[in-house]
C-alpha positions, 0 to 999 in steps of 0.5 A: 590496447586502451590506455589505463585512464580509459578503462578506470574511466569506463570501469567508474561509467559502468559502476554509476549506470547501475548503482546510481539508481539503486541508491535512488530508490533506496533513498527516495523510496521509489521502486520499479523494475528493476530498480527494487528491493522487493523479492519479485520472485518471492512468492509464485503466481500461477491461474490458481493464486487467489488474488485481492484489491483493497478498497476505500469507500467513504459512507455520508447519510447511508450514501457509499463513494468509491475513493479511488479516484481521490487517493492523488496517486495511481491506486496501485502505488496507494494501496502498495504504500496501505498495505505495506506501510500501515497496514502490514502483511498476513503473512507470519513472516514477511520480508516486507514488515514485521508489523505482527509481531507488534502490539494491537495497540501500535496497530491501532495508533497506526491505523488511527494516524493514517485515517485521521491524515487521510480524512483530512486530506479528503476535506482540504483536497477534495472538500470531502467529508464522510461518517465513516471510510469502509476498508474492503477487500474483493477478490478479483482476476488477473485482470482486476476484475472482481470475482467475488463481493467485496468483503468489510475489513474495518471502517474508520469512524470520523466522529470518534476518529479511530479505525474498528476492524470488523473482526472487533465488531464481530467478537 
């Protein structure tokens, strides 16, 4: 019926449509569904699942600032790339990182590059400079709403440029 240029033709089209965007996500590191690497059906969620929001303050003088609207990107993308990338997964095995089975020392650096790039860009971007920036988790609802206080995980101190966690400070 068609010729077989044709239907080497279409085959290829239809081959490009659904890989060529796969390849750009895994180049440039960019997911949205579809187009993910992420196990999106990996861990269920129902009404029960507890659910947490992690937040940045900057502290100056006592005075606390809510960070969010000077991450440059939508908060969502910025604490996805935090948790992920820098800070790692609390769970023993994670198809996002194997960053617990490192040492604490690779944390700490990690941890100390991040705040120190971030706090940099705090002040050249938004001309912001704080004593420390306090990294807190609320428990909220499936529509962000928080349902509980927030609780300090750790806080980067601008002075000695390295992050504490609060279980450091708690021993």
């Amino acid at each position: 019926m068609f010729p077989k240029k044709i239907k080497k033709i279409y085959k290829s089209v239809i081959i490009a449509l659904v890989l060529t965007p796969n390849i750009f996500v895994m180049v440039f590191g960019i997911e949205s569904f579809p187009y993910t690497c992420a196990p999106m059906f990996g861990h269920y969620i129902d009404d029960n699942t507890n659910l947490y929001l992690l937040k940045f303050e900057g502290v100056k003088d006592s005075t606390a600032t809510d960070l969010t609207d000077y991450y440059g990107k939508p908060d969502e993308f910025f604490i996805r790339h935090f948790f992920s990338k820098v800070y790692g997964s609390s769970e023993d095995i994670s198809p996002f990182t194997d960053k617990l089975s490192e040492s604490p020392e690779a944390f700490q650096n990690r941890m100390d590059e991040f705040f120190n790039d971030f706090t940099e860009n705090m002040l050249n971007e938004h001309n912001l400079s704080f004593d420390k920036i306090v990294l807190s988790a609320v428990k909220v609802n499936h529509n962000r709403e928080p349902q509980s206080e927030s609780k300090i995980i750790g806080h980067f101190d601008t002075k000695t440029r390295s992050y504490v966690s609060a279980y450091q400070t708690s021993k």
